[in-house]
Each structure stands twice: as C-alpha cells, then as structure tokens.
C-alpha positions as CSV (number, residue, x, y, z in Angstrom):
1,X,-9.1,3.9,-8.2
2,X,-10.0,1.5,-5.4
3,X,-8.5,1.2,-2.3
4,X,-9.5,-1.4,0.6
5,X,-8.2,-1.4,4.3
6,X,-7.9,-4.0,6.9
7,X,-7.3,-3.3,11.0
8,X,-7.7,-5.7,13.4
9,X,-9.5,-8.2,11.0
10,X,-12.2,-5.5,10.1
11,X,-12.0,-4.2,6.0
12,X,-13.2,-1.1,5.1
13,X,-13.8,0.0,1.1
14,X,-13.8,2.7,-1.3
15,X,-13.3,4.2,-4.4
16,X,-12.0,7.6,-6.1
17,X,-10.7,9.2,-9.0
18,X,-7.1,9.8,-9.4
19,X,-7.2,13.4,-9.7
20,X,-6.3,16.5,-7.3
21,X,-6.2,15.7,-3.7
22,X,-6.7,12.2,-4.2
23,X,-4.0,11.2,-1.6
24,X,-6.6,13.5,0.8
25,X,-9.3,12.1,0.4
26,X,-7.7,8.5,0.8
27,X,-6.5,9.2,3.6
28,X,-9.5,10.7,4.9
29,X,-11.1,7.6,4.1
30,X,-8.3,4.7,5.0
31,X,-6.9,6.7,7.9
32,X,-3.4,7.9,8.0
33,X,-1.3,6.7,5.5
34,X,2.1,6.7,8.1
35,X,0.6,4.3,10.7
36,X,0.2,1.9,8.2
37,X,2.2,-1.3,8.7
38,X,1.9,-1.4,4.9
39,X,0.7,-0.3,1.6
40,X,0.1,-2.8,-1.4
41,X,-0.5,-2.2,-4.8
42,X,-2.1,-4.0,-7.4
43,X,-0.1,-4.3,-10.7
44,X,-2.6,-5.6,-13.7
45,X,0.6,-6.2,-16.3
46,X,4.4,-6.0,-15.1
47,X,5.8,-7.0,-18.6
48,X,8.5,-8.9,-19.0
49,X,10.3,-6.5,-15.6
50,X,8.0,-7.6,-12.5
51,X,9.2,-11.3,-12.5
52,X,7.5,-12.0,-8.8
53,X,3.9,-12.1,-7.9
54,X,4.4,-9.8,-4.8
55,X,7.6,-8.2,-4.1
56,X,8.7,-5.2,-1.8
57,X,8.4,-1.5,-3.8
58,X,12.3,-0.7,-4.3
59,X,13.4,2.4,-6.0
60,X,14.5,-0.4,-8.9
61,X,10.9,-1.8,-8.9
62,X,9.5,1.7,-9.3
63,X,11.3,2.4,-12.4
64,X,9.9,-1.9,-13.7
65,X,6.7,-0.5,-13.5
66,X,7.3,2.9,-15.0
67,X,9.3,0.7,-18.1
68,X,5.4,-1.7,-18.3
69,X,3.2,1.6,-18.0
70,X,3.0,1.3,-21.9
71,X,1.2,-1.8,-21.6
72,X,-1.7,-0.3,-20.3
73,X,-1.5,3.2,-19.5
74,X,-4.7,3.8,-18.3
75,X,-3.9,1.3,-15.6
76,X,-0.1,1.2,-15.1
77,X,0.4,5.2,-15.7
78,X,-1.9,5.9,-12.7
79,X,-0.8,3.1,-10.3
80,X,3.0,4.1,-11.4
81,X,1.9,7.9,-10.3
82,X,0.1,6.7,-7.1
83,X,3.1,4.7,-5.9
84,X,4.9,7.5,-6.6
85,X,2.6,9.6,-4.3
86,X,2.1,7.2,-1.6
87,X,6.4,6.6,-1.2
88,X,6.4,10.2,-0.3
89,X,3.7,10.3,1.9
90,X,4.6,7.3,3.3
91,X,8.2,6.9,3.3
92,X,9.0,4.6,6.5
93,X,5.9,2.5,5.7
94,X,6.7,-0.8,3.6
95,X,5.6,-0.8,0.2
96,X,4.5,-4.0,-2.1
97,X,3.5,-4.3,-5.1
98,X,1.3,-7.0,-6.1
99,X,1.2,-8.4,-10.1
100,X,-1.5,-10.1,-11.8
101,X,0.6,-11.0,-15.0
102,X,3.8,-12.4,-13.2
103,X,2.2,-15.5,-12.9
104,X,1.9,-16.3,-16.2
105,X,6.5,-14.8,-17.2
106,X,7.5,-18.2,-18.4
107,X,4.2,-19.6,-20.0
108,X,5.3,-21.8,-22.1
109,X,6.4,-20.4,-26.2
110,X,3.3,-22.1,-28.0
111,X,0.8,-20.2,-25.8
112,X,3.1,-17.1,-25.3
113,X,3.6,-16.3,-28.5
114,X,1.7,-14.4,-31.2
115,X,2.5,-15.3,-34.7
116,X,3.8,-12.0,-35.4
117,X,7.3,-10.8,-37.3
118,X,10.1,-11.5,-35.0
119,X,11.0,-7.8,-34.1
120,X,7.4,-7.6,-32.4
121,X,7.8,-11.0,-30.5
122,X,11.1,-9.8,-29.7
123,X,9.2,-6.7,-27.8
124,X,6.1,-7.4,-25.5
125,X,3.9,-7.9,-28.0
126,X,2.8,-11.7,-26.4
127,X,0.3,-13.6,-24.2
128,X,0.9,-11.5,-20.8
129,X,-2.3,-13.3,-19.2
130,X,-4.2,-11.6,-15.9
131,X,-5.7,-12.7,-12.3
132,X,-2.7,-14.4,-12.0
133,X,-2.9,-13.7,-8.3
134,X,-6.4,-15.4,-8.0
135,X,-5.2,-18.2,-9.7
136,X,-1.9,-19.5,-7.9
137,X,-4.3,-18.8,-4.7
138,X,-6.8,-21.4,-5.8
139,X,-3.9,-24.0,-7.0
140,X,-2.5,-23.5,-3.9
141,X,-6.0,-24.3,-2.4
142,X,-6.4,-27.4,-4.1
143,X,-2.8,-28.7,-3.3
144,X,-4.1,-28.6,0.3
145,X,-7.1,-30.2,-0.1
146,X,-6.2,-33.0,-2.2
147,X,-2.0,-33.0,-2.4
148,X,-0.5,-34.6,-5.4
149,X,-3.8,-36.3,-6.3
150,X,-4.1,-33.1,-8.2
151,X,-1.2,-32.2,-11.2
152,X,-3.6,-30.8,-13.9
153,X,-5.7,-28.1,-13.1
154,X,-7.8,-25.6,-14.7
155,X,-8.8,-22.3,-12.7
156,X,-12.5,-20.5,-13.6
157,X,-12.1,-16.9,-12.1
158,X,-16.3,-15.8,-12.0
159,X,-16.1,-12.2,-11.8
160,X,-16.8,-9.2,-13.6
161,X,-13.4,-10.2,-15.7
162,X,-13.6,-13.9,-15.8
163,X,-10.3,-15.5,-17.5
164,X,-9.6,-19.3,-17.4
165,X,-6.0,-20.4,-16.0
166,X,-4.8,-24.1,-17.1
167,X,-2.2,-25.4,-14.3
168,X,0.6,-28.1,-14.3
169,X,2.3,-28.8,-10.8
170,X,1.6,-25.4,-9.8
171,X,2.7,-23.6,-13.3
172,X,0.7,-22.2,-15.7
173,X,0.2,-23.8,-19.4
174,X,-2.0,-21.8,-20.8
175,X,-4.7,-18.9,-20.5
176,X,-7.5,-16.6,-21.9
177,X,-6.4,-13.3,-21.1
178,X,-3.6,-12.6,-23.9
179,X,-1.7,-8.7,-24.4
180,X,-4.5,-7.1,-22.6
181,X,-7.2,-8.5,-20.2
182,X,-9.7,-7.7,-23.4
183,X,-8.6,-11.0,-25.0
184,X,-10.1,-13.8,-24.1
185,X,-13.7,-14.1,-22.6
186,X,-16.1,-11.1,-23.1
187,X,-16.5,-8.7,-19.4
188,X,-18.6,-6.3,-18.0
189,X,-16.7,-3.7,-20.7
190,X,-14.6,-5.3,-22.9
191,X,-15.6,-7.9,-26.2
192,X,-13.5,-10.4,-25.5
193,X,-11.8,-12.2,-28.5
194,X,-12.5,-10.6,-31.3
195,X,-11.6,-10.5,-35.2
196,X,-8.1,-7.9,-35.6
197,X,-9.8,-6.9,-38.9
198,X,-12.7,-5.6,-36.9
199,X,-10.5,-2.7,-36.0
200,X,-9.6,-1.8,-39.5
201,X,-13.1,-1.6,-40.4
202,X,-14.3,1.0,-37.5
203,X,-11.2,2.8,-38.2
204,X,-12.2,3.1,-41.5
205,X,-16.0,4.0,-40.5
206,X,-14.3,7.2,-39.0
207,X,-13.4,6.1,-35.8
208,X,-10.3,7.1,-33.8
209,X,-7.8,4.8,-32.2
210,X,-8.9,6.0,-29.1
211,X,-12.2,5.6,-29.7
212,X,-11.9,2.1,-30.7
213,X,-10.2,0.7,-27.9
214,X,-12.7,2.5,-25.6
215,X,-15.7,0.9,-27.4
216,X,-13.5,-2.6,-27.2
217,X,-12.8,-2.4,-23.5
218,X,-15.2,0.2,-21.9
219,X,-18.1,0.0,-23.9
220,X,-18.6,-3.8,-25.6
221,X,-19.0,-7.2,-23.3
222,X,-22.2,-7.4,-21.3
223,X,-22.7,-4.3,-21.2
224,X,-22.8,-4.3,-24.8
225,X,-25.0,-7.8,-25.0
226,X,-27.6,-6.6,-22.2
227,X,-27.9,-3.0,-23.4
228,X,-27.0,-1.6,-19.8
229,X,-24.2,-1.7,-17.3
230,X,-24.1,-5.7,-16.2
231,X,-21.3,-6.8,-13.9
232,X,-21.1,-10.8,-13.2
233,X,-23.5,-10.7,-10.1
234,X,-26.0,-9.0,-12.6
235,X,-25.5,-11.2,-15.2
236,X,-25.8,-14.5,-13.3
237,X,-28.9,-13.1,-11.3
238,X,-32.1,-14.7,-13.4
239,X,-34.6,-11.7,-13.9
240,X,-36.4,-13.0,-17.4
241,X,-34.2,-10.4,-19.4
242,X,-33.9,-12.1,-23.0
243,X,-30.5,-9.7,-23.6
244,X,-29.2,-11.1,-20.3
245,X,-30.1,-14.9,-20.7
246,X,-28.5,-14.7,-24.0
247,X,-25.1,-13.2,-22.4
248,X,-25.3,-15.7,-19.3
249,X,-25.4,-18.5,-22.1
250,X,-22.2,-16.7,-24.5
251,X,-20.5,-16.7,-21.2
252,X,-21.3,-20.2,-20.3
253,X,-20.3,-21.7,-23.6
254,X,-17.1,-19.3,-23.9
255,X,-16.2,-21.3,-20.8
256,X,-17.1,-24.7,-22.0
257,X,-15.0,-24.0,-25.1
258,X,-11.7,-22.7,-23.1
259,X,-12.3,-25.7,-20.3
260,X,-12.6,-28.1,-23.3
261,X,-9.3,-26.6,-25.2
262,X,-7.7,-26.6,-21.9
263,X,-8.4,-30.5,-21.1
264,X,-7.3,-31.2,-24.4
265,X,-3.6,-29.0,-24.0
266,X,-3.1,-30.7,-20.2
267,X,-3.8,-34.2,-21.2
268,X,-6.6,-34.6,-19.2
269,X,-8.0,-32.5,-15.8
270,X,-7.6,-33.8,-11.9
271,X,-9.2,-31.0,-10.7
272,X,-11.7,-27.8,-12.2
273,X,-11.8,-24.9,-9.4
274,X,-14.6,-22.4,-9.7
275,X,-13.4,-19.0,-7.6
276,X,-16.0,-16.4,-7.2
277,X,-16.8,-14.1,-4.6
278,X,-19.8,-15.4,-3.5
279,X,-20.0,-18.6,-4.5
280,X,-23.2,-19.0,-3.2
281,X,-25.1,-16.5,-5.9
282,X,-23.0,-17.7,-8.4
283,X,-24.1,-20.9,-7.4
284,X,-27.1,-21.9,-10.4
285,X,-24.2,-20.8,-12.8
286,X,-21.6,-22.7,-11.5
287,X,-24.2,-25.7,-11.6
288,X,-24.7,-25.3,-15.1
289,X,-21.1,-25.1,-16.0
290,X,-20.6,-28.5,-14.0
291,X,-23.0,-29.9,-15.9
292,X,-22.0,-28.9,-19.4
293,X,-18.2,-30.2,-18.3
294,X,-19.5,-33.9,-17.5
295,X,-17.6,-35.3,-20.6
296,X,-14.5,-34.4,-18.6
297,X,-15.6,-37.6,-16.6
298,X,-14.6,-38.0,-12.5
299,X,-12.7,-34.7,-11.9
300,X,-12.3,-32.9,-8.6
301,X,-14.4,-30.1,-8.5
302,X,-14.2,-27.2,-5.9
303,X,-16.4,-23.7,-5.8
304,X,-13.9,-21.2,-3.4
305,X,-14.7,-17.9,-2.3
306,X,-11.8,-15.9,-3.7
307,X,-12.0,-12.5,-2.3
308,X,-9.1,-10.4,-3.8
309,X,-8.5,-8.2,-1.0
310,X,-8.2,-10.8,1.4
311,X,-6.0,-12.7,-1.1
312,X,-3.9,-9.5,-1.7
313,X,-3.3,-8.9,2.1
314,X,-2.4,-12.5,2.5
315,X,0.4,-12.1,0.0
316,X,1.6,-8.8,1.3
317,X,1.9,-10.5,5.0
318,X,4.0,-12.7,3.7
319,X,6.4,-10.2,1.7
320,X,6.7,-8.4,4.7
321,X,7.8,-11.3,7.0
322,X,10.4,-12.3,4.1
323,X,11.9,-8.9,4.7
C-alpha cells in the first residue's frame, strides 16, 4: 500500500503492507489522520457500480466497492478494508474515492465487449480499461492548449503500467487495458496480451490457478524480458543490456501497433499526448515513438508531466468544493 500526503504545497511519500497496525504506522508516517481536510482513495476497477471518476465515500459507495472487490481482490479487497478502517478513524474527515476504470463505463459496445456467451457479457466479464484518471487529465490538458482544434485524441500513459487511451470530444473510444490492467501492453509484472490457451497449457503443466495469475501479473512483463525487476524508468534508461534493449523495442512497437489501430478506429488523430512523470528521462523514448508515428502526418504532439498524486489531489479538491 502507498499512501502520499500534501500540506501546505509540500508531499511527503510512503509505503506499507496492509497488515496489523497498518493504520499506526500511517499515521505515524502521514500525521494524524483526524486533522485531515481529506482522505482519497484510489479505486483501480469500480465495475459497472462506481459510475464517477471521483465521488465523496458514502455508506452506499462503500458497499459499490465491496460489490467490485471480485474484480480484483488483491486490489479492491484491501482498499475496500482500508476505507473501512480509515471511516472509523476518521469519521468527521471527508472521504473520496477516486476510480481509474470509471472513465472508460460507457465505452462504446464494439470495444467493451468480449465475444463471450451472453450470460458472461451480461456479468462484468468486459473491457473495464485503467489510468482512466491520467487520461481525462491529459484530454483536459490538451482542450486548453489547443480548444476544439483538437476532437481526436490518443493518450500514451509512460509508466511502469503503460496503457493507451483513444479520445473523442472528451470520451473515450477505445483502450489497451481490457478485464484487468494485465491486458493490453506488457508492465513491470504482468505479460500483457497474451494467448487464453496459454493458461490451459500451464495449468495442465501442473500449475495452480493461483499460481498462474501470479506468474501472469507479478512475475512476466519486463521483469520477465530483462531477467530482473525493471520498472519504466529502468527500462527506458540505455545501459547496453541486450534483454533490456530488446524489451524497450517490444514496448515501442506495442505502442506503434495500438497508436496505429487507434488512428485507424478515430478516423484520423488531431492530437497524440505522451504523459510520464518525468518527461524529461523518458525523453530519448518518447523521441523514438514520435518518430515511428510520422505516417500519422501533422498531428499535435504534447509530452506532460503527469504526476498521479498531484492529479489525484486536484480531483479530490474539487469533490470537496462540490459538496
């Protein structure tokens, strides 16, 4: 679990396991949780019950995210448990919760959809998408840089879970992240897009369920491809590493191919935005991407520093002035 606090314009970080005294040691770390103007949450999937990107923590919206904790328990059960903490240790303090996937509720059927028997689309078996919260920041960007010069947009979140966005007047078309953020383009830990039938076969290796989707989204991406753990600074920082130039260039061309499809589904780009959090060491990849992407022809191209925290606490300010 991470947690980041602001005062006064100055952050502070950290990091802990969600285990016995956890709500201690945060609030060793943050400072007291009760003179907090607020506490904000981030959701990774709300399903098809958190319909908002950022919307106060009601009693109602506690038992939304309970409902979703299915979708990925080993994120949703323990922020589900931690809200539940943090409302009683907290009770006068405003609570919001922040969701990655709301972005994406009413992506259109043809991307949504899996082609699947009915009684599974019927459930939430579907395209649920992720960074949702990234990208609606940087379309939002865009919209004030360049106004309604810009209608078609594609989104290139650079980080340890990079996922593609394609953007139409400010909704989303399309997507890489699908049912889980392990669809899509390979991460630090998880493959990416992968054959279905691949999980038959380790099962039938002698694998466990378990122990699949832990090699599938703990143990495989570039971690897998370099041999070592490789977030996206690593993997972007040029060191002569033959495992690593080879994952830089899946990566690259993972995002040529989605950019390309993307083009293709919108008709045409006004506008590519590149969001990493520091832009500037991402900078020789970025530069490579641009110049793979030149049969797009003259498109608006931005590089943002997209900073989650600060993008979370922007959203949460604004939740709380609604209310």
């Amino acid at each position: 679990m991470r947690w980041c606090r602001e005062r006064e314009g100055a952050w502070r970080t950290g990091a802990g396991t969600l285990g016995p005294g956890w709500a201690s040691a945060l609030a060793k770390g943050a400072g007291p949780l009760a003179q907090a103007t607020s506490i904000s949450y981030r959701l990774h999937n709300g399903g098809d019950k958190i319909l908002q990107p950022a919307m106060r923590l009601t009693p109602q919206v506690l038992d939304a995210v309970r409902e979703s904790a299915l979708l990925q328990l080993e994120h949703n059960g323990l922020i589900y448990e931690a809200m539940r903490t943090m409302l009683k240790l907290a009770p006068d303090v405003p609570h919001i919760v922040l969701c990655d996937s709301a972005f994406f509720i009413d992506l259109p059927a043809v991307s949504r959809l899996y082609a699947v028997p009915a009684r599974l689309r019927a459930g939430a078996m579907r395209r649920h998408g992720g960074g949702g919260l990234i990208h609606q920041w940087a379309w939002q960007r865009m919209r004030e840089r360049a106004g309604r010069a810009v209608s078609r947009m594609i989104s290139i979140q650079l980080s340890d879970h990079p996922n593609i966005a394609a953007i139409k007047d400010g909704h989303p078309v399309d997507t890489t992240m699908g049912f889980t953020p392990v669809e899509g383009i390979p991460s630090h830990t998880s493959c990416g897009d992968i054959d279905a039938s691949v999980v038959f076969e380790l099962q039938a290796s002698g694998m466990s369920m378990s122990e699949i989707n832990e090699l599938l989204s703990a143990r495989s991406g570039f971690r897998a491809l370099v041999g070592k753990t490789c977030g996206f600074r690593d993997l972007v920082r040029e060191n002569g590493d033959p495992d690593q130039a080879l994952a830089r260039k899946i990566l690259l061309y993972d995002i040529v191919k989605y950019v390309g499809a993307f083009a293709a589904v919108l008709g045409g780009v006004d506008a590519l935005c590149f969001v990493a959090e520091d832009p500037r060491q991402a900078g020789p990849f970025i530069k490579a991407a641009r110049r793979e992407l030149r049969f797009l022809g003259n498109v608006r191209i931005a590089d943002l520093q997209g900073d989650l925290w600060r993008i979370m606490s922007r959203r949460a300010a604004a939740v709380e002035k609604e209310n």
